[in-house]
C-alpha positions in Angstrom: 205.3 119.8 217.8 206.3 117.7 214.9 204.3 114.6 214.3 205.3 113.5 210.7 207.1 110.5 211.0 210.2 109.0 208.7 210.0 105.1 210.8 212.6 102.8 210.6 212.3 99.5 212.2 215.5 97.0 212.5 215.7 93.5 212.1 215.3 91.3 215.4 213.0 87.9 214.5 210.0 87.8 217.1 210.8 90.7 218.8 209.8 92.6 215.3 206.1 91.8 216.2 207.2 94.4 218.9 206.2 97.1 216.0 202.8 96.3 215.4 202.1 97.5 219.2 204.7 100.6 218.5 202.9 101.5 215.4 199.6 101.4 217.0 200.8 103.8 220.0 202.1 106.3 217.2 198.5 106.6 215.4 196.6 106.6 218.6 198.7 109.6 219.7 198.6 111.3 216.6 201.1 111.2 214.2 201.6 109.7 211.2 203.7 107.6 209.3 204.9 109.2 205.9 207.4 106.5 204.9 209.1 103.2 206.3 212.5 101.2 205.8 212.7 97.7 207.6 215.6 95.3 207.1 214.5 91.7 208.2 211.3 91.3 210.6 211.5 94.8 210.4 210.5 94.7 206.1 208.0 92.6 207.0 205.9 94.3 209.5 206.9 97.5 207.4 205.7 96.2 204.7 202.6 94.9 205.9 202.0 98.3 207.3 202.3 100.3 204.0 200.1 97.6 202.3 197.4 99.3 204.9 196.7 95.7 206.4 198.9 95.9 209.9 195.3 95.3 211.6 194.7 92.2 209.9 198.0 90.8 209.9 197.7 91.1 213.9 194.6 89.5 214.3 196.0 86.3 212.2 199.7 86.4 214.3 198.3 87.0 217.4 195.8 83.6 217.0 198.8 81.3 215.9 199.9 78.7 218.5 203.4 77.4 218.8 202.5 74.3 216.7 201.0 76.6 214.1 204.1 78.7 214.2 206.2 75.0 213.5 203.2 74.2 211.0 204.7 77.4 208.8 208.0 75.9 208.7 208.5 74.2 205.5 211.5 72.2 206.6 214.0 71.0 203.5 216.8 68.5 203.2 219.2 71.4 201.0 222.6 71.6 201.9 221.9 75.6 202.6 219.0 76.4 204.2 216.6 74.8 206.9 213.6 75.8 205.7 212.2 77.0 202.5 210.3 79.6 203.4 207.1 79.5 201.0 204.8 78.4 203.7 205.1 82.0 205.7 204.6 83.9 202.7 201.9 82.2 201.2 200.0 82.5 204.5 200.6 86.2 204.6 199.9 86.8 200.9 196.3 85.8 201.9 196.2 88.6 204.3 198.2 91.1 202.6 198.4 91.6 198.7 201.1 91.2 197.0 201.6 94.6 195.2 204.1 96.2 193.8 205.9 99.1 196.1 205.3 101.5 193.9 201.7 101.4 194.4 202.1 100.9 198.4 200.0 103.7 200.5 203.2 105.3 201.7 206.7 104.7 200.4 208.6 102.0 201.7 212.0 100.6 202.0 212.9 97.1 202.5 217.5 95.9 202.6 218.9 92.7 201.7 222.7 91.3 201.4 224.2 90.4 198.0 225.6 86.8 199.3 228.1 87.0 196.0 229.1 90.3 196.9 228.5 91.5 199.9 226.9 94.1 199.0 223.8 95.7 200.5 220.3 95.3 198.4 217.6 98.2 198.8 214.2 98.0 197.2 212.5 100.1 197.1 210.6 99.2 193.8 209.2 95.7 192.5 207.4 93.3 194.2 206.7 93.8 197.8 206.7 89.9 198.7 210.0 89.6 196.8 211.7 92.2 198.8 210.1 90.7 202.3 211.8 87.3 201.6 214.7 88.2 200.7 215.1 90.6 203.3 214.4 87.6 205.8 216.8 85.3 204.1 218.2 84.3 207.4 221.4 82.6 206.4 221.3 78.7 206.8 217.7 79.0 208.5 215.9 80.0 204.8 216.6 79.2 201.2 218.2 82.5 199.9 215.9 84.4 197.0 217.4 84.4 193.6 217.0 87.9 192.0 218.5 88.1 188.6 222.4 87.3 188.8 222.3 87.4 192.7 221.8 85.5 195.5 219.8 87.2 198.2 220.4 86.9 202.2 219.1 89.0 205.2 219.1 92.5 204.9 220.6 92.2 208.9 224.2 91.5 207.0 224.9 94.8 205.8 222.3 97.0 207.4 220.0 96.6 210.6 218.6 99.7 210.8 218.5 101.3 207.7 218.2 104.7 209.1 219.7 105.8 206.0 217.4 104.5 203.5 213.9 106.0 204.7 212.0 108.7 202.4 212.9 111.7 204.6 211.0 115.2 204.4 211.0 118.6 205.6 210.0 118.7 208.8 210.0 115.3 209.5 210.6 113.2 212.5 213.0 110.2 212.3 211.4 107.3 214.7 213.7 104.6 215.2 213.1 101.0 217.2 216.2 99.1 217.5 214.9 95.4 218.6 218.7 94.6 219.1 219.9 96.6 221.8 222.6 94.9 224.0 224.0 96.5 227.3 227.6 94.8 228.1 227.7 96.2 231.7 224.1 94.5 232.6 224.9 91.2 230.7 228.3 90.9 232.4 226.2 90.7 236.1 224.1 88.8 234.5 226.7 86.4 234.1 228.0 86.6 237.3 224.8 86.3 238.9 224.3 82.9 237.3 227.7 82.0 238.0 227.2 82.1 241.6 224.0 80.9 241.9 225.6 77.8 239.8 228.0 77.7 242.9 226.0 77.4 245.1 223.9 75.4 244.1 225.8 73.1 243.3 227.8 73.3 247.1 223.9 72.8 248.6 223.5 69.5 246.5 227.3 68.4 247.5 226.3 68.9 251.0 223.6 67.4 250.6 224.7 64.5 249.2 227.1 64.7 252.6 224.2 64.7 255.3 222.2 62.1 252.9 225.6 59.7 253.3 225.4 60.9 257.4 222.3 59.7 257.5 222.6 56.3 256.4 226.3 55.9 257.8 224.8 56.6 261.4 221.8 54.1 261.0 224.2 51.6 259.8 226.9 52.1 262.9 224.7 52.8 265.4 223.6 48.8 266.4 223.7 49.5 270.2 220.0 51.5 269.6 216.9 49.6 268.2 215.8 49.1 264.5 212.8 51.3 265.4 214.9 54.0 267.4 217.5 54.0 264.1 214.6 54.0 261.6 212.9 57.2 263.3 215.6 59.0 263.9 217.4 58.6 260.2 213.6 59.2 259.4 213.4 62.8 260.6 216.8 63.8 259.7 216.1 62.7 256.3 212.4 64.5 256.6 213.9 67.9 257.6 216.7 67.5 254.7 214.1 67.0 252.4 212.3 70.1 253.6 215.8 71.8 253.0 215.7 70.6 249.3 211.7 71.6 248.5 212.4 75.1 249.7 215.8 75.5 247.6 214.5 74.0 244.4 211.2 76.6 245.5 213.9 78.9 245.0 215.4 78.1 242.2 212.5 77.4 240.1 211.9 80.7 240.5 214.5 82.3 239.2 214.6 83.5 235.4 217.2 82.1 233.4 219.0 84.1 230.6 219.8 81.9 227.4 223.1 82.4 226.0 222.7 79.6 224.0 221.0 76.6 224.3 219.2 76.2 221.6 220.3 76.5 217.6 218.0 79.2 217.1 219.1 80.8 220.4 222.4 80.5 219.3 221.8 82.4 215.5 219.7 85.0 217.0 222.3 85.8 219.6 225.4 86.0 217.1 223.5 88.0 214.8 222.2 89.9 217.8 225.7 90.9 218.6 226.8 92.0 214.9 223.4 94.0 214.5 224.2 95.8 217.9 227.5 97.1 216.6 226.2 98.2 213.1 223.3 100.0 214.6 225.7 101.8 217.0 227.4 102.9 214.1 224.1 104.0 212.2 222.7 106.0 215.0 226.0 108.0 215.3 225.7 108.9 211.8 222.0 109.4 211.3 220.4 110.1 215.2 216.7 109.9 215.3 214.5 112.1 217.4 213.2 109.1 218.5 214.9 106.3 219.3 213.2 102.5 220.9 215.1 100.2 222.2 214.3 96.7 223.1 216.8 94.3 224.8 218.3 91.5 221.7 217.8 88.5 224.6 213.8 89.4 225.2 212.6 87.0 222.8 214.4 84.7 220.4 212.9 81.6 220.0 210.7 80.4 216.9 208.5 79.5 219.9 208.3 83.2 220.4 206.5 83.7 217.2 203.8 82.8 219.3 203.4 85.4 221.8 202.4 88.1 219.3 200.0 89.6 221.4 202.4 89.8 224.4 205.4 91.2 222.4 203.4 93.7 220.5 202.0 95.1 223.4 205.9 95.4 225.2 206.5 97.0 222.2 203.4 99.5 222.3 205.0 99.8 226.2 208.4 100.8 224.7 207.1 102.9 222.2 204.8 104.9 224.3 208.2 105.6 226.6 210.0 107.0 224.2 206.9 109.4 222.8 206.5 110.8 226.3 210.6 111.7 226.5 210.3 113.1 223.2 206.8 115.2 223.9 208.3 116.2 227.4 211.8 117.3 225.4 209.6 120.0 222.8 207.9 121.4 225.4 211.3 122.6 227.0 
């Protein structure tokens, strides 16, 4: 069975810390990882794995707390960008050298976008930290890298899953995880689901509003029983109505919201969630792998989701280990 692997990991912001699990389940069964392309999160953990220091670069991600994660963020007053982006790459530079690709332990393949003209970006020579930022230029979130004449945006743009830019050889397995997967059919219940639990929620609160206004109406109007008669019995009718409102809010608490947009980040990793879907459809109809990953593009989208590194790279060990065992099981037909 083949175990020579060409990996290509897609863009996808925290869910990209997905791969450091998925890489780990790919060594520990075996194979090995003769080249990499990453566009995005994907350059970055990518390129951090070439650079031979993926175990390192876990150990610090999985220790940051979400006010660490905020601590990285060197906000700006620019009329473009958000957030400069220097912090994040000087804190990785001390874990990771900054080397040039060339000299990386296996080749590797980072995209970016052209802003000026649209055009698609590969390095695959150079500096490795310069290809990393610019490949996470997300656009309005972080400064865009100048590189020569051009301005420099995220390599998500133009290519998600550059399939079609990893080092390929003979014999050779393409592994692909696509952290951007998005199912119409499931979201569309989704929505319905929420719509009517919305509905009815909202009818349980309006009748409850009704038996709260019962309650009081019929203490007022009924003068021909005593304060104390009225007061007790408006006082266990409110009592069990209360009890009807504990165990509905029990309930809902515990159902799991979907965000479709409630936040600004929410809302720019969902649109570019979206595009990236559609270009990746496109790329695995023209270059299929033999292995393809899939994680849902509404798992985790949140800066705040930077830090659950330990909990997304072991989903993405999960996912990867999934798709080995389909793939195993399939050569042994």
């Amino acid at each position: 069975m083949k175990k020579d692997v060409a990996l290509v990991l897609s863009s996808g912001g925290p869910r990209g810390l997905a791969y450091i699990g998925a890489i780990e389940e790919l060594l520990d069964r075996g194979y090995g990882i003769h080249s990499v392309a990453g566009s995005s999160m994907g350059s970055l953990v990518g390129g951090v794995f070439a650079a031979g220091r993926l175990a390192e670069f876990k150990e610090w991600i999985v220790s940051l707390s979400g006010w660490s994660v905020f601590s990285l963020m060197d906000l700006s007053l620019s009329k473009n960008h958000f957030v400069k982006g220097d912090k994040i790459i000087e804190a990785i530079k001390q874990i990771v050298p900054d080397v040039d690709i060339e000299n990386l332990q296996i080749p590797y393949t980072a995209v970016a976008t052209d802003l000026c003209t649209g055009e698609e970006v590969v390095f695959k020579s150079g500096r490795l930290f310069e290809a990393i930022r610019a490949s996470i230029s997300i656009p309005t979130l972080f400064r865009p890298v100048q590189h020569g004449m051009s301005m420099l945006i995220d390599g998500c743009m133009v290519n998600c899953l550059p399939s079609n830019r990893v080092e390929r050889k003979d014999g050779d397995i393409l592994v692909a995880f696509d952290t951007n997967y998005m199912e119409p059919a499931a979201l569309r219940a989704t929505l319905l689901r929420e719509f009517v639990e919305q509905s009815a929620e909202e009818a349980f609160y309006a009748q409850t509003r009704e038996q709260a206004a019962d309650i009081i109406a019929d203490f007022k109007s009924q003068k021909d029983i005593g304060v104390i008669d009225r007061l007790y019995a408006a006082g266990s009718r409110a009592v069990e109505l209360m009890g009807k409102v504990r165990e509905f809010r029990k309930v809902a608490d515990e159902r799991v919201d979907v965000d479709f947009g409630d936040t600004y980040m929410s809302i720019i990793d969902r649109s570019f969630s979206i595009m990236n879907h559609h270009q990746t459809e496109s790329m695995l109809k023209n270059y299929p792998p033999d292995v393809l990953v899939r994680m849902s593009f509404d798992a985790y989208g949140d800066i705040a989701d930077y830090a659950k590194a330990a909990e997304i790279a072991e989903k993405g060990r999960a996912l990867m280990a999934e798709a080995l065992d389909r793939y195993e099981a399939s050569q042994q037909q």
